[in-house]
BALOBA-1460 file (C-alpha; in Angstrom, 3 decimals):
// residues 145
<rec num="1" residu="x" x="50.326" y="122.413" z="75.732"/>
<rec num="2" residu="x" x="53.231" y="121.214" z="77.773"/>
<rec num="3" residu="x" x="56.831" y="121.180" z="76.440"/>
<rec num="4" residu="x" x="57.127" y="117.762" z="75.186"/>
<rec num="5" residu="x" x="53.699" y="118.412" z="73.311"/>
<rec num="6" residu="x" x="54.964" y="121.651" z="71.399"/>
<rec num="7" residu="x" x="58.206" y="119.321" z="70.289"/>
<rec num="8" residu="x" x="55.693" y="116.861" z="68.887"/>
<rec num="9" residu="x" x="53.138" y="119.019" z="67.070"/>
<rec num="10" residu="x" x="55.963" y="119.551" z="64.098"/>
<rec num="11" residu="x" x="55.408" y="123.146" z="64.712"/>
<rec num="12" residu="x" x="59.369" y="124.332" z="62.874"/>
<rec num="13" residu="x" x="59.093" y="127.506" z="64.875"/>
<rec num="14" residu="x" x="59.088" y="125.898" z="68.100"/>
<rec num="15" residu="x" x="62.129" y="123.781" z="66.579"/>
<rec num="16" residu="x" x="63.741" y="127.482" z="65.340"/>
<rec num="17" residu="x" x="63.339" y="128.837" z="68.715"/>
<rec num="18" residu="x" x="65.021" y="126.931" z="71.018"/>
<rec num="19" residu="x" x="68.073" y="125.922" z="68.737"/>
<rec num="20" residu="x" x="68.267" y="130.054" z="69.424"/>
<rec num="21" residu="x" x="67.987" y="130.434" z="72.605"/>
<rec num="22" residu="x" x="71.040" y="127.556" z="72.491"/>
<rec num="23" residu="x" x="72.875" y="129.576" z="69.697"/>
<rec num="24" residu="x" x="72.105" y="132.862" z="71.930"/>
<rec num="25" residu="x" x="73.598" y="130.891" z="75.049"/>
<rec num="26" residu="x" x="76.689" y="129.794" z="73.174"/>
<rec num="27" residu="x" x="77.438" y="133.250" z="71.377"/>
<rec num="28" residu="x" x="77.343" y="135.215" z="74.482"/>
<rec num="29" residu="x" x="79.629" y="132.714" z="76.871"/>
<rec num="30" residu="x" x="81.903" y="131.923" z="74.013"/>
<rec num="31" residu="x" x="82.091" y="135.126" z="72.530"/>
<rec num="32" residu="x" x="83.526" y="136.296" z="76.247"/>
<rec num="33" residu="x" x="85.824" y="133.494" z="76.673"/>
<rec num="34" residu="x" x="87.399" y="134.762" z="73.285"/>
<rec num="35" residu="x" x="86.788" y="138.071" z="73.454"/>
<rec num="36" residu="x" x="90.888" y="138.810" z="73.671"/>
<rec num="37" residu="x" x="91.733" y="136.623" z="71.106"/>
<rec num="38" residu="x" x="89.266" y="137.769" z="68.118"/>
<rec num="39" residu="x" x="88.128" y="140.496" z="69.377"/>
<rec num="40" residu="x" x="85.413" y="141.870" z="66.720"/>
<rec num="41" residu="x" x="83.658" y="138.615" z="65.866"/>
<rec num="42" residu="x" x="83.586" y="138.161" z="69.550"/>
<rec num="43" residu="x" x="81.724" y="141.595" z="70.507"/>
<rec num="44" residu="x" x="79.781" y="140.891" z="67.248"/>
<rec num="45" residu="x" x="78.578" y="136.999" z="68.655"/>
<rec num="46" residu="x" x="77.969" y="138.730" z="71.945"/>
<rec num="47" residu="x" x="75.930" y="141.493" z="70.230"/>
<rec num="48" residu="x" x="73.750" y="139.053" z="68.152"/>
<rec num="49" residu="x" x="73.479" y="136.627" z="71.378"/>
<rec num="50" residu="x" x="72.065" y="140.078" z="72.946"/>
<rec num="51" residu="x" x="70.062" y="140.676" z="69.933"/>
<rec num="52" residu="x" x="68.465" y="137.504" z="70.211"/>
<rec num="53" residu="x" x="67.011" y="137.370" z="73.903"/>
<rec num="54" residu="x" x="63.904" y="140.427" z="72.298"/>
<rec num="55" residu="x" x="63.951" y="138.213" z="69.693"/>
<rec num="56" residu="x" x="63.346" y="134.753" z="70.715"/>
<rec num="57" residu="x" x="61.731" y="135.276" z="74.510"/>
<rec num="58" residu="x" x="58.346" y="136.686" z="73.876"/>
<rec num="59" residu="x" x="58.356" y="137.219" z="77.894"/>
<rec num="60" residu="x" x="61.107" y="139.573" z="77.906"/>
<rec num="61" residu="x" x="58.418" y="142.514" z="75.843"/>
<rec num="62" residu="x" x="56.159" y="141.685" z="78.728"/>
<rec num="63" residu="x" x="58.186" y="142.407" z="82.031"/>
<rec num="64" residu="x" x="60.599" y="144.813" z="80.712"/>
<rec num="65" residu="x" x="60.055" y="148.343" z="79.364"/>
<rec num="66" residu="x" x="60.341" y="148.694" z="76.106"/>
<rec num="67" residu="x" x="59.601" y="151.909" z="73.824"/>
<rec num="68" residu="x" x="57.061" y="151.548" z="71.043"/>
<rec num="69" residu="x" x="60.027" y="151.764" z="68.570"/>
<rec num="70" residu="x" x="61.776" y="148.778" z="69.873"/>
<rec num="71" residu="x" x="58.465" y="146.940" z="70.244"/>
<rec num="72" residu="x" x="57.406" y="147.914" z="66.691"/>
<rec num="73" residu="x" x="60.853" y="146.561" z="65.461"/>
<rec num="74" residu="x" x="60.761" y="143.011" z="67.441"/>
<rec num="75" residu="x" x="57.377" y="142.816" z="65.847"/>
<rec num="76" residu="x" x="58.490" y="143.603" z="61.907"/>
<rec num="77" residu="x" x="60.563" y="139.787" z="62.650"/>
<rec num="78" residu="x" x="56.797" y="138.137" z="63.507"/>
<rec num="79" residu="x" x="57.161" y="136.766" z="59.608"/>
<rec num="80" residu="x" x="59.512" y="133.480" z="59.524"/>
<rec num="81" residu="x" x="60.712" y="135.035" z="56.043"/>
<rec num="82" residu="x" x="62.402" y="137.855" z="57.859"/>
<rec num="83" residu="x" x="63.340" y="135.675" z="60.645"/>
<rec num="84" residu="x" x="65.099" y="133.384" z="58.083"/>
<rec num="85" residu="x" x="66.681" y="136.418" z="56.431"/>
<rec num="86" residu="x" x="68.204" y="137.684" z="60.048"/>
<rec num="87" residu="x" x="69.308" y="134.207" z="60.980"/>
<rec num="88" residu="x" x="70.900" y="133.673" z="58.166"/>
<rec num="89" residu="x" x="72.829" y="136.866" z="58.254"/>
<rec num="90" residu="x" x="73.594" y="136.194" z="61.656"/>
<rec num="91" residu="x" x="75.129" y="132.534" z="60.770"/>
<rec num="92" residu="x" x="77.160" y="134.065" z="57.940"/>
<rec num="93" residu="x" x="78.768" y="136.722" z="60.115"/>
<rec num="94" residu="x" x="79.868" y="134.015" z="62.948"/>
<rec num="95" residu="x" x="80.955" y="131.717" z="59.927"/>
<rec num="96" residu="x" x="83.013" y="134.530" z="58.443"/>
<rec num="97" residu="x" x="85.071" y="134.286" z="61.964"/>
<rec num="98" residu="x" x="86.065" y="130.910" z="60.202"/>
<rec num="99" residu="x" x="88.875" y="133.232" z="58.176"/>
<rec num="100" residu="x" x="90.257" y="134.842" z="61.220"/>
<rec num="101" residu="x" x="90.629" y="131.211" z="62.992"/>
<rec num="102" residu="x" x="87.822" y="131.907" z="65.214"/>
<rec num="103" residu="x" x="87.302" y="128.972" z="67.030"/>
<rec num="104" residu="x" x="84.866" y="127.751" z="68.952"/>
<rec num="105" residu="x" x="82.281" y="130.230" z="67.607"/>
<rec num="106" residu="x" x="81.584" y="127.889" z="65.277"/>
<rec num="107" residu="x" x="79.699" y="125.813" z="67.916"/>
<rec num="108" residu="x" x="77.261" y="129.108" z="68.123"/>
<rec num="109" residu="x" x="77.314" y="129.485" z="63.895"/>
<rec num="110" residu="x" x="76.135" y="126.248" z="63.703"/>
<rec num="111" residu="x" x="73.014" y="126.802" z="66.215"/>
<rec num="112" residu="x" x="72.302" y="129.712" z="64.248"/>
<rec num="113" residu="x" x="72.473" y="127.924" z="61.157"/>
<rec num="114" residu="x" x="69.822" y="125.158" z="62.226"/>
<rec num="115" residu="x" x="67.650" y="128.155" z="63.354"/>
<rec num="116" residu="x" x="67.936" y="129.507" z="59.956"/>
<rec num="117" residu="x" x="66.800" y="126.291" z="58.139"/>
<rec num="118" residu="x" x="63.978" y="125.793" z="61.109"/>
<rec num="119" residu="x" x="62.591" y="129.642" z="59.923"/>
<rec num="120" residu="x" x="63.117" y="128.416" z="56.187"/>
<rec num="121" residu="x" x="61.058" y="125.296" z="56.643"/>
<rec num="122" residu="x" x="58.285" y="126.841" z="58.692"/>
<rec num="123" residu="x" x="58.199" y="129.421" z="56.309"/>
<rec num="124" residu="x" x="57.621" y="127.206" z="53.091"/>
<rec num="125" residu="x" x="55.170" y="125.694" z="54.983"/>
<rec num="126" residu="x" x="53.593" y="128.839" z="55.605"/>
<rec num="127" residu="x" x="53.354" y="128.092" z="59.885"/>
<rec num="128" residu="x" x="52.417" y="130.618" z="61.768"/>
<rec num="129" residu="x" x="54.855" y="131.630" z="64.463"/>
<rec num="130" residu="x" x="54.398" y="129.762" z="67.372"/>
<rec num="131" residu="x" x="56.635" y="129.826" z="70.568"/>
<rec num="132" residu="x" x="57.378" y="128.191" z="72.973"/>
<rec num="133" residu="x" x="54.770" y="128.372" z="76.643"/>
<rec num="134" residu="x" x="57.724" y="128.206" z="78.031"/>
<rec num="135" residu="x" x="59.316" y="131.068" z="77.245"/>
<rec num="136" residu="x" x="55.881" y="133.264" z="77.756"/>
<rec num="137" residu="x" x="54.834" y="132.685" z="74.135"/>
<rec num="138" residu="x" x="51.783" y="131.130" z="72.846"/>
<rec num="139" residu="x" x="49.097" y="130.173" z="75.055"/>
<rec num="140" residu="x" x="50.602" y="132.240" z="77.827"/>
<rec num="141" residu="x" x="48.228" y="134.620" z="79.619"/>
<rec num="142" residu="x" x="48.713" y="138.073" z="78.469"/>
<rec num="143" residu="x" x="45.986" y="139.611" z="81.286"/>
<rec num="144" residu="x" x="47.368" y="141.584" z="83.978"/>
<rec num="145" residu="x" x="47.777" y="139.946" z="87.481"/>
């Protein structure tokens, strides 16, 4: 299934994904560009942006080594429940840098909070996760070279 064929199928965890990876983009640049100015919520967007790349890039359990703890913790977020739940904790905590003027985090808070509402739809309509072949996800070959 090529990219523009995953964006097509209505698949919201596709959808959920990639507004992620944008929100994981945003939170780690603009949490550095800010980092003097606010610094907490900026080491906190940089730390979720971090958070996110296990997260989102299915690829990223496959190349690099990983314990069995951390795998068996990327894997308890399989569920787009959970993945709602964290997303929307995540969105909250860049939203809360609203009170401290934070800025252009925003930008990031909103990616997250599209990815939350993605999880929430997929998850009402009870999708399986599906990601992106792009990113190694599904329908990427899992056999050894």
């Amino acid at each position: 299934m090529g990219f523009k064929e995953e964006f097509l199928a209505g698949k919201f965890t596709v959808y959920a994904q990639w507004s992620a990876l944008i929100a994981m983009i945003l939170l780690i640049v603009l949490g550095a560009v800010t980092f003097f100015t606010h610094v907490i919520f900026s080491a906190l967007a940089i730390a979720i942006g971090v958070l996110i790349i296990p997260l989102e890039i299915p690829i990223f359990l496959k190349i690099c080594p990983t314990t069995p703890g951390f795998d068996k913790f990327v894997k308890v977020f399989d569920n787009a429940w959970l993945r709602f739940a964290a997303y929307l904790i995540f969105s909250g905590v860049i939203w809360a840098s609203l009170t401290l003027n934070g800025g252009v985090l925003v930008v990031g808070a909103a990616f997250l909070t599209v990815t939350c509402l993605c999880y929430f739809v997929a998850a009402l309509r009870k999708q399986e996760r599906f990601t992106s072949a792009i990113t190694g996800g599904t329908g990427v070959s899992t056999s050894p070279v």
